[in-house]
Backbone as XML, in Angstrom:
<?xml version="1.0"?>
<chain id="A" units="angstrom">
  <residue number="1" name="UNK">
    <atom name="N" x="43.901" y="100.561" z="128.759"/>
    <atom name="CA" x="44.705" y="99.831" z="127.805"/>
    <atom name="C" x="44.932" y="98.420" z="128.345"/>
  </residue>
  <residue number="2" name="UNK">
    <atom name="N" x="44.649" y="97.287" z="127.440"/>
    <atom name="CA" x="44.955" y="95.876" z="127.889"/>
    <atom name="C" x="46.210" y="95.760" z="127.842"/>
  </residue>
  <residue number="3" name="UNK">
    <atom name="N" x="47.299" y="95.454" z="128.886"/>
    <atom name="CA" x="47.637" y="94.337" z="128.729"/>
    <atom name="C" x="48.642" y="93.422" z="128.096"/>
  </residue>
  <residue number="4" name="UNK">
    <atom name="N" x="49.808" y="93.091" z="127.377"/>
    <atom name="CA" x="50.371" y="92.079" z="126.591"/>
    <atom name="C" x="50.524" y="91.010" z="127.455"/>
  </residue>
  <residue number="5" name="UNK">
    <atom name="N" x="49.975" y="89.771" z="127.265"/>
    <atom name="CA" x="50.166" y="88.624" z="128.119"/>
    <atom name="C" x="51.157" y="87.781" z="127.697"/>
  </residue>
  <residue number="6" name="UNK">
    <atom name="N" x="51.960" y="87.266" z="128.889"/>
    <atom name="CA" x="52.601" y="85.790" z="128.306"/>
    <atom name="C" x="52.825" y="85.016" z="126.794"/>
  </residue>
  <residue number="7" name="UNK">
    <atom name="N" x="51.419" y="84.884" z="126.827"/>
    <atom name="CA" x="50.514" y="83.830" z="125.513"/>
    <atom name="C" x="50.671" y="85.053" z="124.391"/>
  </residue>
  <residue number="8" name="UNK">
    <atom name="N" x="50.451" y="85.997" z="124.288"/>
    <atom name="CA" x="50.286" y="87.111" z="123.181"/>
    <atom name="C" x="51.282" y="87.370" z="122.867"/>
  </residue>
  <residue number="9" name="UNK">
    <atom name="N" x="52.539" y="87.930" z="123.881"/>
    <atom name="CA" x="54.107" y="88.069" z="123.817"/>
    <atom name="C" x="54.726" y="87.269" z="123.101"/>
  </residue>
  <residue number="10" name="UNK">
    <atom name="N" x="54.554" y="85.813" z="123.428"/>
    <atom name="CA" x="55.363" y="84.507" z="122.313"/>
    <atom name="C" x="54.736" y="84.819" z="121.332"/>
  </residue>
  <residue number="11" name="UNK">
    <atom name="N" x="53.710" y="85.288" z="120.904"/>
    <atom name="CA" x="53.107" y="84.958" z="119.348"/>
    <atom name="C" x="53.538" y="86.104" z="119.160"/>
  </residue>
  <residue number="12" name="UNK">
    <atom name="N" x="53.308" y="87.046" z="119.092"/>
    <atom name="CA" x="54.114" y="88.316" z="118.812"/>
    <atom name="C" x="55.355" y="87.830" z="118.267"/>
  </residue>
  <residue number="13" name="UNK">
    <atom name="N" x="56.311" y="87.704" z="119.244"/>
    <atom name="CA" x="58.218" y="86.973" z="119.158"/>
    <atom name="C" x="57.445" y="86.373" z="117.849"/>
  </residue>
  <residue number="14" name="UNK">
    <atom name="N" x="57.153" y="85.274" z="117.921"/>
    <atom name="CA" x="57.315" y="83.895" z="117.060"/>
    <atom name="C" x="56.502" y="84.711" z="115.333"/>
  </residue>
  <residue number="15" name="UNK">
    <atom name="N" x="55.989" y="85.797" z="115.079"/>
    <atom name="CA" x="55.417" y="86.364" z="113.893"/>
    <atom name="C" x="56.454" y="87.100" z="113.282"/>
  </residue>
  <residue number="16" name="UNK">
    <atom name="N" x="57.515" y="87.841" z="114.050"/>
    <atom name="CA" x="58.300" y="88.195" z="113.742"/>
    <atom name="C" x="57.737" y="89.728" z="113.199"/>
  </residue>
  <residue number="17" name="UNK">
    <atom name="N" x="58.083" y="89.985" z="111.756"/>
    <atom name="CA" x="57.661" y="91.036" z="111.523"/>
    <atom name="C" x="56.200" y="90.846" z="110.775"/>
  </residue>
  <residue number="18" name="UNK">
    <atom name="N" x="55.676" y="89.958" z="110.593"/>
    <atom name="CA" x="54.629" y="89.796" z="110.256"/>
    <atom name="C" x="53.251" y="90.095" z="111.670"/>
  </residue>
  <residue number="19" name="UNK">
    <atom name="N" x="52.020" y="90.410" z="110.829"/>
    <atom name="CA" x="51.141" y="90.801" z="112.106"/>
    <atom name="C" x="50.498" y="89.938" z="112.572"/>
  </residue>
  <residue number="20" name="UNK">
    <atom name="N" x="49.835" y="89.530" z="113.683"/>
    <atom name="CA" x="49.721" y="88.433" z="114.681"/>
    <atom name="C" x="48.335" y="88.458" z="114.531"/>
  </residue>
  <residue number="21" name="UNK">
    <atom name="N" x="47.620" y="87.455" z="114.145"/>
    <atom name="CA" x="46.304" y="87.331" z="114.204"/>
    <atom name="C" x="45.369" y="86.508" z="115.158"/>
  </residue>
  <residue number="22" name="UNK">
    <atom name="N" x="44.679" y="87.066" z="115.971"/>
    <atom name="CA" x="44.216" y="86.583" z="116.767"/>
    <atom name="C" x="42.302" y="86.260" z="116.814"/>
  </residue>
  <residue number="23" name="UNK">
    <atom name="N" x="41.804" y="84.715" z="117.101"/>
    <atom name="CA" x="40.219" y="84.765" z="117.077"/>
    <atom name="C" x="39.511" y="85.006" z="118.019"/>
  </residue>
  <residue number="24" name="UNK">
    <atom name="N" x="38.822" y="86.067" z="118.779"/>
    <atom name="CA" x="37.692" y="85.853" z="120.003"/>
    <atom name="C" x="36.654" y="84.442" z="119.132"/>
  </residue>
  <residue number="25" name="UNK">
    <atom name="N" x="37.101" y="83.117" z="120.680"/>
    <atom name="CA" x="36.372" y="81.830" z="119.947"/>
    <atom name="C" x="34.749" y="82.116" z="120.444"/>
  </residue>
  <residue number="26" name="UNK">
    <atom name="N" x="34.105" y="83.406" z="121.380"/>
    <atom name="CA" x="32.940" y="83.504" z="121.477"/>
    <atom name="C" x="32.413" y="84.117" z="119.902"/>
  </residue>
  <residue number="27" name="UNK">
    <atom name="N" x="32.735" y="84.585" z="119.621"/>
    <atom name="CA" x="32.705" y="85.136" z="118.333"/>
    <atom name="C" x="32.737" y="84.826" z="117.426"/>
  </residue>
  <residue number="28" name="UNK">
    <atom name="N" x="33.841" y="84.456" z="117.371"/>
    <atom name="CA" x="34.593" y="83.820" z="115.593"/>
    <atom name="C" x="35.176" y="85.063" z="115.040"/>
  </residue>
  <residue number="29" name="UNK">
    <atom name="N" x="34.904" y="86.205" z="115.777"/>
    <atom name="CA" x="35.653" y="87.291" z="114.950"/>
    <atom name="C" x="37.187" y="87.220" z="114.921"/>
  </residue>
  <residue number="30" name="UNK">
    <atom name="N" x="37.948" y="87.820" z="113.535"/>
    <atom name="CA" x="39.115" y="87.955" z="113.478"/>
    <atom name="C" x="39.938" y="89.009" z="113.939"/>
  </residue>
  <residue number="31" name="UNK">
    <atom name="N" x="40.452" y="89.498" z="114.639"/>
    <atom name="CA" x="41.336" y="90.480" z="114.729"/>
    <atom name="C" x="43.393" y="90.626" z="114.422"/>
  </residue>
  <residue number="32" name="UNK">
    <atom name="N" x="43.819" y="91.269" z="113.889"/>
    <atom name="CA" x="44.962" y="91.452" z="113.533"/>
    <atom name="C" x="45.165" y="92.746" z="114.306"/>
  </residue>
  <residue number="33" name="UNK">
    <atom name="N" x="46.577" y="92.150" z="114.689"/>
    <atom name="CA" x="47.628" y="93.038" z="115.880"/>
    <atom name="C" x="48.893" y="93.664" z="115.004"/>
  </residue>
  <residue number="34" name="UNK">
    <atom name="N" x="49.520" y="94.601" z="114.750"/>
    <atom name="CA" x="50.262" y="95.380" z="114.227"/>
    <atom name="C" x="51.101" y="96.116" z="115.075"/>
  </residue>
  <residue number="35" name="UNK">
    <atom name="N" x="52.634" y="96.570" z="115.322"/>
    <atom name="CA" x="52.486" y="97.206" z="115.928"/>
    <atom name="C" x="52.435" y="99.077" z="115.590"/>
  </residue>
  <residue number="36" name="UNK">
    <atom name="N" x="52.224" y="99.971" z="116.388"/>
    <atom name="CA" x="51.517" y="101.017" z="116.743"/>
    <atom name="C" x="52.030" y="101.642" z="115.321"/>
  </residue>
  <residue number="37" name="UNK">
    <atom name="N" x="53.432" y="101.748" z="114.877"/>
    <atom name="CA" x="54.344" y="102.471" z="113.957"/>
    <atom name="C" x="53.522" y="102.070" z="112.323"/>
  </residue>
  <residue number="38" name="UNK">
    <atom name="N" x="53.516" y="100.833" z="112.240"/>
    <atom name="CA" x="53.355" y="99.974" z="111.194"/>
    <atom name="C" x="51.248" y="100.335" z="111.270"/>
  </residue>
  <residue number="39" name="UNK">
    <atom name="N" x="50.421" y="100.356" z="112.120"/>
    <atom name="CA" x="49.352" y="100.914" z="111.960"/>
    <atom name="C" x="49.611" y="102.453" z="111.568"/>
  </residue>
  <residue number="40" name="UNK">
    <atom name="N" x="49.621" y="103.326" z="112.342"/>
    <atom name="CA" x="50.170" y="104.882" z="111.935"/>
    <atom name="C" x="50.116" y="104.685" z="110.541"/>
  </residue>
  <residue number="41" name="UNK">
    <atom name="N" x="51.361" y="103.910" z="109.690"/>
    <atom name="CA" x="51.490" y="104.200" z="108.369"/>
    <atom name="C" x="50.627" y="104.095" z="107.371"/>
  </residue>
  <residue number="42" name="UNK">
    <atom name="N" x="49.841" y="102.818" z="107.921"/>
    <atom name="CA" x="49.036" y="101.846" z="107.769"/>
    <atom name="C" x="47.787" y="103.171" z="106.815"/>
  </residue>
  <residue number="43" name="UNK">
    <atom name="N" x="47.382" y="103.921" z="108.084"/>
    <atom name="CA" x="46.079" y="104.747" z="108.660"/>
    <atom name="C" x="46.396" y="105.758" z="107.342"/>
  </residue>
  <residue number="44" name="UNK">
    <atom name="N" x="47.663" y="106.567" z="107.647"/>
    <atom name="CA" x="48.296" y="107.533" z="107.073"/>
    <atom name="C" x="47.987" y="107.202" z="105.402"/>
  </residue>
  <residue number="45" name="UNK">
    <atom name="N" x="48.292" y="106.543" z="104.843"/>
    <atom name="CA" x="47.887" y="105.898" z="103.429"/>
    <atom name="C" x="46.300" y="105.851" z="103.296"/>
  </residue>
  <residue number="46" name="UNK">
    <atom name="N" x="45.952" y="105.179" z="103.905"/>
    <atom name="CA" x="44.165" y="104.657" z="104.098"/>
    <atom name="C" x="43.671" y="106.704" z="103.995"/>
  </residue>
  <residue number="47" name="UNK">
    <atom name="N" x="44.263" y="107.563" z="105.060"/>
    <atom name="CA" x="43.715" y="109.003" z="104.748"/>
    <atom name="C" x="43.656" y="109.650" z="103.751"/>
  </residue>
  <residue number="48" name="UNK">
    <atom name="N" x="44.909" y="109.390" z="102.717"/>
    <atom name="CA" x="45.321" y="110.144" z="101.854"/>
    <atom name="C" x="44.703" y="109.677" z="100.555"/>
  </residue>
  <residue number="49" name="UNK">
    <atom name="N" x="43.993" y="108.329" z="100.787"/>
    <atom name="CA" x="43.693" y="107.583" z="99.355"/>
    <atom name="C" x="42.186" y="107.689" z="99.052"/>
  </residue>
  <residue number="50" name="UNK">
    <atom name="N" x="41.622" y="108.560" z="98.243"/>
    <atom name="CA" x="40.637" y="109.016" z="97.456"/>
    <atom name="C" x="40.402" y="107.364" z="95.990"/>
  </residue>
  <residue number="51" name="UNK">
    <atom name="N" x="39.350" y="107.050" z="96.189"/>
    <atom name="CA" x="38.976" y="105.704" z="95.698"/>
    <atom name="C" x="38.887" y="106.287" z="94.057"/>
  </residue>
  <residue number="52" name="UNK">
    <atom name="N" x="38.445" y="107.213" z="93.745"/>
    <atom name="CA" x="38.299" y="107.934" z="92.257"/>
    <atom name="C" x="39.964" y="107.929" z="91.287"/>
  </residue>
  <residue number="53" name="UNK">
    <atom name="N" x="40.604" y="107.763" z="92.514"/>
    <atom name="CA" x="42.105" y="108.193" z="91.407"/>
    <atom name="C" x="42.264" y="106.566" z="91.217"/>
  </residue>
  <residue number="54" name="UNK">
    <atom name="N" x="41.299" y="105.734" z="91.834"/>
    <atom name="CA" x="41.866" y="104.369" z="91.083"/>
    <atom name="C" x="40.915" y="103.925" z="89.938"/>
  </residue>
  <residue number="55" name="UNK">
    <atom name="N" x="40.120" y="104.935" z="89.332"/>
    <atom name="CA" x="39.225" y="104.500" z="88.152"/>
    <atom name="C" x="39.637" y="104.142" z="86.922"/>
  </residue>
  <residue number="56" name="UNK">
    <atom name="N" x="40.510" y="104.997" z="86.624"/>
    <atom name="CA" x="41.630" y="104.393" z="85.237"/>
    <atom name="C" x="41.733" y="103.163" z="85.442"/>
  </residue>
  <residue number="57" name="UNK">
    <atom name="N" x="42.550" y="103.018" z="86.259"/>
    <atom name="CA" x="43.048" y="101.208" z="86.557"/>
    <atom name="C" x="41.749" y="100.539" z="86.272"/>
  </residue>
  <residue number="58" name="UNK">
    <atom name="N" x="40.962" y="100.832" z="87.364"/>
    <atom name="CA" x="39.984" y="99.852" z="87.450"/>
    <atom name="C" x="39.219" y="99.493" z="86.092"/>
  </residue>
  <residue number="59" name="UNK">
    <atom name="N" x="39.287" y="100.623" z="84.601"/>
    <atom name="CA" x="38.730" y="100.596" z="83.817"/>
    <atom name="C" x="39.625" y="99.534" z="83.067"/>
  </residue>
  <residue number="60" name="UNK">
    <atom name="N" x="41.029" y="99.627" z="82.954"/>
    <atom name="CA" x="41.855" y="99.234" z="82.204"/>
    <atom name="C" x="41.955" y="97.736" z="82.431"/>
  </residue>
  <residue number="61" name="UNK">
    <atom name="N" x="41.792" y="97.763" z="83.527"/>
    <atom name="CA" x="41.346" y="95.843" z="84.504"/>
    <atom name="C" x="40.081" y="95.162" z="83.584"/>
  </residue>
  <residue number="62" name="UNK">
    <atom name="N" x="39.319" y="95.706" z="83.987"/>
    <atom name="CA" x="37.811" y="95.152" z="83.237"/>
    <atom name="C" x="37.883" y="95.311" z="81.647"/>
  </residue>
  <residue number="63" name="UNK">
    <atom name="N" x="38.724" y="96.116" z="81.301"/>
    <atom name="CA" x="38.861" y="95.924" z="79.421"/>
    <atom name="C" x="39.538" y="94.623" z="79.148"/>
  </residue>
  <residue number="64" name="UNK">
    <atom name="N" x="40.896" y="94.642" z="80.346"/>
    <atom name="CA" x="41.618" y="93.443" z="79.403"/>
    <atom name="C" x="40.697" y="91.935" z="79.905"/>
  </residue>
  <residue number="65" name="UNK">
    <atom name="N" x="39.410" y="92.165" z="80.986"/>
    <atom name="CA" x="38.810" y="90.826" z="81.057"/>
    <atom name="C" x="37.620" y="90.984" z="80.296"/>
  </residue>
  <residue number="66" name="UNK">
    <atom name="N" x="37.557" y="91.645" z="79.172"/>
    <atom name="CA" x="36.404" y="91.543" z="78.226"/>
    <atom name="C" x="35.273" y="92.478" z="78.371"/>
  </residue>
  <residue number="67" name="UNK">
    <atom name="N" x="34.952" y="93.313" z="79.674"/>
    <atom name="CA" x="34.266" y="93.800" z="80.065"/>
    <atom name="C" x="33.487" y="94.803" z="79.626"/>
  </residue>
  <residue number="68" name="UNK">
    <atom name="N" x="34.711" y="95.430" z="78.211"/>
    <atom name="CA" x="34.310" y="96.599" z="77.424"/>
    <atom name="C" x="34.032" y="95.787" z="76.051"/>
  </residue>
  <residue number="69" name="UNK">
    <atom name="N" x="33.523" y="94.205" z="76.044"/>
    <atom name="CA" x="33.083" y="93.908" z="74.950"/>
    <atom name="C" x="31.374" y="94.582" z="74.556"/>
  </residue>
  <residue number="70" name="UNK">
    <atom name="N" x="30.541" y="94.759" z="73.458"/>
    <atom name="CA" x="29.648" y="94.956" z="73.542"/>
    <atom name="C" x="28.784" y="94.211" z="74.159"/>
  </residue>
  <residue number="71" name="UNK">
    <atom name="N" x="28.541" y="92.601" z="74.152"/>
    <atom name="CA" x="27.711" y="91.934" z="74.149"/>
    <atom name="C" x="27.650" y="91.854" z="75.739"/>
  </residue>
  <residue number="72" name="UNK">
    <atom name="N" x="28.327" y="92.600" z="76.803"/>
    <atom name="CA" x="28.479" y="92.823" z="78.046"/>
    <atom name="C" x="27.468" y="94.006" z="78.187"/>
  </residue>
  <residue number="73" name="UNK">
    <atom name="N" x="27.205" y="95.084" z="76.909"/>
    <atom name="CA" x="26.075" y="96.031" z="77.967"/>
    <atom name="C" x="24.483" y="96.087" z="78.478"/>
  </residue>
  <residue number="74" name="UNK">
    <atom name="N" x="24.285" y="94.326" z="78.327"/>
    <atom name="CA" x="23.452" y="94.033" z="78.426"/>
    <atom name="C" x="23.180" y="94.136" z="80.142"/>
  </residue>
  <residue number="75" name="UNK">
    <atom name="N" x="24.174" y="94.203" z="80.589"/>
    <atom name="CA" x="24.511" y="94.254" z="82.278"/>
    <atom name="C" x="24.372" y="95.999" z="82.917"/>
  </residue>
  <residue number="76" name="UNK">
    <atom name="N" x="24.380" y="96.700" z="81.657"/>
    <atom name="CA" x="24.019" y="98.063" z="82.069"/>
    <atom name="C" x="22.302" y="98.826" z="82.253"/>
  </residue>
  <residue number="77" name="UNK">
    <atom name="N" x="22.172" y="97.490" z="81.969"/>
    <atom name="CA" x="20.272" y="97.605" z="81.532"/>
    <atom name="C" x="19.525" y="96.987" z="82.704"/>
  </residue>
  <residue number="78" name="UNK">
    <atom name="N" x="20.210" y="96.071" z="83.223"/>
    <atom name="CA" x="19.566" y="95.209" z="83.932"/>
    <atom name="C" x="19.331" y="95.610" z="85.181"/>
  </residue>
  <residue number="79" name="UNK">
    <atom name="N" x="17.282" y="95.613" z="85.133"/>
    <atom name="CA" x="16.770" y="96.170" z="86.387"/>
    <atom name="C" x="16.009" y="95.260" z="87.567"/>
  </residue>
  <residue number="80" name="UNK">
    <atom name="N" x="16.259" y="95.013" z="88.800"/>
    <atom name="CA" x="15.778" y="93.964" z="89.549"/>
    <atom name="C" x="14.363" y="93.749" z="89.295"/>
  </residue>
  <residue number="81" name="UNK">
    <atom name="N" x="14.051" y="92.905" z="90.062"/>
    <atom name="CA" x="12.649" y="92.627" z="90.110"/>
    <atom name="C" x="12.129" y="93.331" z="91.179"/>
  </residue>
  <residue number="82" name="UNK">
    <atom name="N" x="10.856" y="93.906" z="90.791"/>
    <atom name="CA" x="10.293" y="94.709" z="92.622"/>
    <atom name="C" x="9.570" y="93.550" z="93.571"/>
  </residue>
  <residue number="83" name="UNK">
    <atom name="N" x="9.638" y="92.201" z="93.237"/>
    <atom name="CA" x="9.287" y="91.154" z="94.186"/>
    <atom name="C" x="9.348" y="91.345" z="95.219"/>
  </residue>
</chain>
């Protein structure tokens, strides 16, 4: 286990309850720090959530942006090119 440094500790303090985001500059990757309680819950939700129980919504989203107009099922047809 790493570690909390100096430099990580103030940013921590200074985020307050918000989560602390940090860049590896070899990288450019992003990482976000949470702490342990607030991940747990985090995870706990993320387990329990089956992507299918949000299809209603997702249908009801794309109706009110036109999506269930006809002149849209032209997008249900459309097959790539084998280029």
């Amino acid at each position: 286990m790493t570690i909390i440094t100096p430099e990580l500790r103030q940013a921590i303090e200074q985020a307050g309850e918000q989560p602390v985001q940090l860049t590896d500059p070899e990288t450019n990757s992003v990482y976000i720090i949470v702490r342990a309680d607030v991940y747990e819950r985090m995870r706990a939700l993320c387990d329990d959530f089956d992507i299918r129980d949000a299809y209603p919504l997702m249908d009801q989203v794309a109706a009110l942006e036109g999506w269930d107009d006809p002149s849209m099922d032209i997008y249900n047809e459309y097959q790539p090119s084998s280029e």
